[in-house]
N, C-alpha and C positions, 0 to 999 in steps of 0.2 A: 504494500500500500504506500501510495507517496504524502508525502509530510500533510497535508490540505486532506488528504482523508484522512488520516490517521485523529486530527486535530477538528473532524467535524463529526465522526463517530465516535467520539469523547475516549478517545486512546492519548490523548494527549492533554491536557490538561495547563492553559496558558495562565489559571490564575492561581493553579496549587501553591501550598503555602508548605514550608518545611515543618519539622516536628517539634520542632523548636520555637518556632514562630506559634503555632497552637498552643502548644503551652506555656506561652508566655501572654495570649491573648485567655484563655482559659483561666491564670491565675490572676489577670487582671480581673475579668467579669467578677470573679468569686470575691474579690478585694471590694469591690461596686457594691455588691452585693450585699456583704457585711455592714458595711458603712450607710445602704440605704436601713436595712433592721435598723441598726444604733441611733441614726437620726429620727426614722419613725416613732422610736420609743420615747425619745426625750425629747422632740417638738409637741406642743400644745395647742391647741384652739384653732385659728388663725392659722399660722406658722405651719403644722402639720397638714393642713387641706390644701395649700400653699405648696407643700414638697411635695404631695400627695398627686397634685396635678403635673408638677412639674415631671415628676416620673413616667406618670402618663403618657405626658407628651412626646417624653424621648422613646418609649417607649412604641409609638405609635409613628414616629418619623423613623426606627431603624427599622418598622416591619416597613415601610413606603421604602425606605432605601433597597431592602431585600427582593422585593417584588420588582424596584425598578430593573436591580443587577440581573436579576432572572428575566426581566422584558429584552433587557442587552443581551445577553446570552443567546437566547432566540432569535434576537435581528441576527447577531451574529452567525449563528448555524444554520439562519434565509441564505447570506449574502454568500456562504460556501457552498450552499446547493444549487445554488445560481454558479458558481465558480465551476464544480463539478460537472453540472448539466453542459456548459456550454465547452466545456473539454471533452464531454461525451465520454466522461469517465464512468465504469461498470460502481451502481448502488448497489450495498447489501440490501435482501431483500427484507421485505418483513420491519425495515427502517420507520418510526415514525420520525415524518420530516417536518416540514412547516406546517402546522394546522392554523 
């Protein structure tokens, strides 16, 4: 298979991240994590419905960042089957492609 198949049948992976890089993204989240408990606990009134949103909100902008990276993904593996097609390169069969 050449490099553009390889990379549009998900054999290739151009955004993998090392193992190290996950767990260092991993021990961050869990570090967030703690610190939202701790502040949940000790804000009051006001101040805690306050953090309470604000969590939310990040909350709700990284699920719209994931969905967009997943929309990019998809253009992305359109514009290789366009690339593919017009080389009149052999598909595997059974491929879902662009829906």
């Amino acid at each position: 298979m050449s490099f553009i198949e390889e990379l549009f049948y998900g054999n290739l992976d151009p955004q993998s991240r090392s193992p190290h890089a996950v767990r260092q993204i991993s021990r961050s989240a869990a570090s967030l994590d703690e610190l939202e408990d701790i502040l949940t606990e000790r804000l009051q009134g006001e101040d805690k419905r306050l953090f309470a949103r604000l969590i939310s909100g990040l909350a709700n902008l990284t699920a719209r960042f994931v969905k967009l990276s997943s929309a990019q993904c998809h253009n992305f593996r359109c514009f290789l089957l366009q690339i593919l097609t017009h080389w009149n390169l052999p598909l595997q069969t059974g491929t879902s492609l662009c829906n």
